[in-house]
C-alpha positions, 0 to 999 in steps of 0.5 A: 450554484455548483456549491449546492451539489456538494457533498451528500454529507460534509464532515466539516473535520477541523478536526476536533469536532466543529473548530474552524478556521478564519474564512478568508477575508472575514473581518476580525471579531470584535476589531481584533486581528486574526490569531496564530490560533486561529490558523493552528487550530483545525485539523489537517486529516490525512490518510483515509481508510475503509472498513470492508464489512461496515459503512466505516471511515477513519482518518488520522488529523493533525491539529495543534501539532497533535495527532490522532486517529479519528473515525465515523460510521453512516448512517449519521457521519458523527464524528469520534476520536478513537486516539488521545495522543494530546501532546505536542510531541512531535510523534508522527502517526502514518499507515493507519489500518482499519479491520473488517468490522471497523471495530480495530485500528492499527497504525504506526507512531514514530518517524521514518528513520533516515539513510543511516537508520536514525528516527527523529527524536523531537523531545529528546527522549535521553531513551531514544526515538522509537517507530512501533506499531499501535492499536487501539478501539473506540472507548478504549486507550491505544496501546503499543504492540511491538517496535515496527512499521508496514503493520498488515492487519489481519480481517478480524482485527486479531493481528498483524504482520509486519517485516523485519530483517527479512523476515514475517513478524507478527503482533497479537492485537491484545489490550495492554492488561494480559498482554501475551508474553510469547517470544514471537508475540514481543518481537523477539523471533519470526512468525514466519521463518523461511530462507531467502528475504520474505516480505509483502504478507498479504491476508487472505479475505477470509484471514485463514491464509498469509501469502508472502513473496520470499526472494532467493537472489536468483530466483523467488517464490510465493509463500502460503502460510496456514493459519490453521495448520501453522505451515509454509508452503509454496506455489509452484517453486522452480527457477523463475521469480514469482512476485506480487500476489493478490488475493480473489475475493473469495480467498480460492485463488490468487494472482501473481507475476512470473518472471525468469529467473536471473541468467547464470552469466549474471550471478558470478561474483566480481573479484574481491580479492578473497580466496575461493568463489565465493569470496573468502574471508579476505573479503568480509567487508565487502559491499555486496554481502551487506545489501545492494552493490552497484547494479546489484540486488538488496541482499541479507543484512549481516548478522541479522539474516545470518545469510538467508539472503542475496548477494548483491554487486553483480558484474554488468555484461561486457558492453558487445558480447555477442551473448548478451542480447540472445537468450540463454547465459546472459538473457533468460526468457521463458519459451516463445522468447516473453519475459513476463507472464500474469498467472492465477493460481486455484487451490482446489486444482494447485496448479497456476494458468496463463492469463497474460505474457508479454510479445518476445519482441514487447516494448512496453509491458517488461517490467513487474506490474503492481497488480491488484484483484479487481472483479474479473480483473487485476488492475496496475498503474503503468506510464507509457513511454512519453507520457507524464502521468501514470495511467491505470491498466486492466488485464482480464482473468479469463486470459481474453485480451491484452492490458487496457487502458481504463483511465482515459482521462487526460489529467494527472492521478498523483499516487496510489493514494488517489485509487482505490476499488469498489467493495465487489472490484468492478469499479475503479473511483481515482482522483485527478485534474482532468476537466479541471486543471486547477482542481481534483475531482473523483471520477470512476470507470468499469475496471473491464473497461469498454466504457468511458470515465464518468466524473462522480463529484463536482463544484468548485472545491477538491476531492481527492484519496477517495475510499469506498465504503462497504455498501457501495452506497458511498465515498468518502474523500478528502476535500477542501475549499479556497474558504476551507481548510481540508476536511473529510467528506461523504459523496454518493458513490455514482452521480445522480442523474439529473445532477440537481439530485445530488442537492444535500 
């Protein structure tokens, strides 16, 4: 029976420790029917985390219309709630980050605000709603750190970066008693000020060193900032736009993509109305100099960037113009005619190589790749022209080939959530429905590629959002049942061979 393959450990996370739901035709205890209790009570755990060092999970859980955050450690898998938020409040807790030694926990507690900047106010706070960012440790309350969202925890679990108005905030991760009262500590200034719009701060592994993607309208750099030295610096600034960075695993280099810069012919403004180039007062109240105008790119926010960043509202090419397709005014392309490029850059050497450009006359590769340092590759999600799903890709760092395509499974693979690396980058473990159309099950692939997927759990119920655990031993995942509610579940991070091995 597949059942008796199931999970090497079964957390059965209802999610209060040990409440469970109404098995699905089971008669009512004592005659009675079944209650909205009953079916309110177990908890629904969502967004699972690692820790990079320790065989550490967390997850956050819904339960009651209350929501906490929740974690285990192997060998045992004993489950402890790190958070007491036991009101129904209605506060959603989302972005949960876990650091190294699985000791901190940041997250965010508040809702998403909407178009016109306002987050849902369930109690009808006469103050207000507000989204921050929190922390907490096992034994101890959770305690607020300052008004945000997108927290990046620092490796040692000190601190965490988080963006605002363009520009890096941090918050030091200190119990609520001696709470530091530095004007960058509360929210009041930058961490980091830099020109341009900043964001994306990404640790290094080692915590020493912040890498940041600033963009000057035209153009974008890869910030470095030293922890030590507290300086910005920036790898190889020029013309051309420099994104998404990603970190070695031994922090002494960093991958990134390169792009041409935006041609001449596209930054001249459109006429509104004001005097000079640019625009006068006349024209204050323009659109492109609040964010992004039609077809434009998302600028400085007015009085909160004090112009640091783009202006948006580009004028399109006139449909025919000779220029338009040719390089030059109107297309910039770098040297050979590619118009995008994976480098690497050495910080022993500071200076960036070639891994990959895309042909003059490519069709597919043309747009930025969200990379990701994997063993002796970067990773990125793309969807073939034609294709439903997104696929998942690998380029070699040693510049010896062009993107392969690693899942070749046929099935669907949901989001970024449903991805995740081994501890040493070499294994890709991703969700999907491949096989199984009704269900999801984790499978794994080398992230070299060359070898076919391998299914790593099975049965009849669903694993999905795996996340690999430090020793590489084990994966946890999001699992439920048709008589089970979602749970969290531990699988052997490969399947064993025969599969009868793999009985709890």
């Amino acid at each position: 029976m597949v059942r008796s393959i199931r999970l090497l450990v079964c957390l059965a996370l209802f999610v209060a420790v040990g409440t469970a739901a109404p098995r699905a035709g089971a008669p009512p205890a004592n005659g009675a029917g079944p209650t909205i209790q009953q079916f309110l009570k177990p908890g629904f755990p969502y967004e699972l985390v690692a820790a990079a060092k320790v065989d550490r999970i967390a997850w956050l859980s819904y339960e009651e219309g209350k929501r906490n955050v929740f974690t285990a450690a192997a060998p045992t898998f004993a489950v402890t709630r790190v958070t007491n938020f036991l009101k129904d409040d209605g506060n959603d807790l989302t972005g949960l980050e876990i650091s190294d030694d699985g000791r901190t926990f940041v997250f965010v507690r508040g809702t998403a605000p909407n178009n016109v900047g306002w987050s849902a106010n369930p109690t009808s706070d006469p103050n207000g709603a507000e989204r921050a960012i929190w922390a907490a440790r096992a034994g101890a309350p959770a305690f607020r750190l300052a008004e945000g969202s997108g927290a990046a925890l620092s490796p040692d679990g000190q601190n965490v970066l988080y963006v605002k108005a363009g520009q890096i905030y941090r918050a030091r991760v200190t119990p609520a008693i001696g709470l530091s009262k530095e004007k960058m500590d509360t929210g009041e200034k930058p961490f980091i000020t830099a020109w341009g719009t900043n964001a994306g701060p990404r640790w290094s592994p080692d915590g020493t060193k912040v890498a940041f993607t600033s963009t000057r309208d035209n153009h974008s750099f890869i910030g470095i900032y030293d922890v030590k030295t507290r300086t910005v610096s920036f790898l190889e600034p020029g013309v051309d736009r420099d994104t998404n960075p990603t970190w070695s695993p031994d922090g002494k280099k960093l991958a990134f993509i390169r792009r041409p810069g935006t041609p001449f012919g596209l930054q001249a403004q459109q006429g509104v109305g004001g005097v000079g180039n640019p625009a006068g007062p006349a024209a204050a109240a323009a659109a492109g100099r609040a964010g992004a105008a039609q077809g434009g790119r998302q600028g400085a926010a007015p009085a909160a960037q004090g112009g640091r960043g783009g202006r948006g509202g580009d004028p399109a090419p006139t449909p025919g113009a000779p220029l338009v397709s040719q390089p030059g005014l109107y297309r910039a392309t770098f040297v050979g005619g590619h118009t995008l490029e994976v480098r690497t850059y050495d910080f022993t050497a500071k200076s960036s190589s070639l891994v990959w450009k895309n042909g003059a006359t490519e069709s597919m590769f043309t747009q930025p790749m969200n990379i990701q340092w994997a063993g002796d590759t970067v990773v990125f999600p793309f969807t073939p022209a034609g294709d439903e799903f997104e696929r998942y890709y690998s380029i070699k760092l040693d510049g010896s080939g062009a993107p392969t395509q690693i899942t070749t499974t046929s099935g669907l693979i949901e989001d970024a959530a449903n991805v995740c690396l081994s501890p040493d980058g070499k294994t890709l473990y991703y969700s999907t429905n491949a096989e199984d159309i009704d269900r999801r099950h984790v499978w794994s692939v080398p992230t070299v590629g060359g070898a076919a997927p391998v299914r790593v759990t099975m049965g009849e119920e669903i694993e999905n959002t795996p996340v690999a655990l430090a020793s590489g031993k084990y994966i946890a995942v999001l699992t439920a049942a048709a008589t089970r509610p979602q749970s969290v579940g531990i699988w052997p991070a490969a399947p064993a061979t025969p599969i009868e091995k793999q009985k709890v």
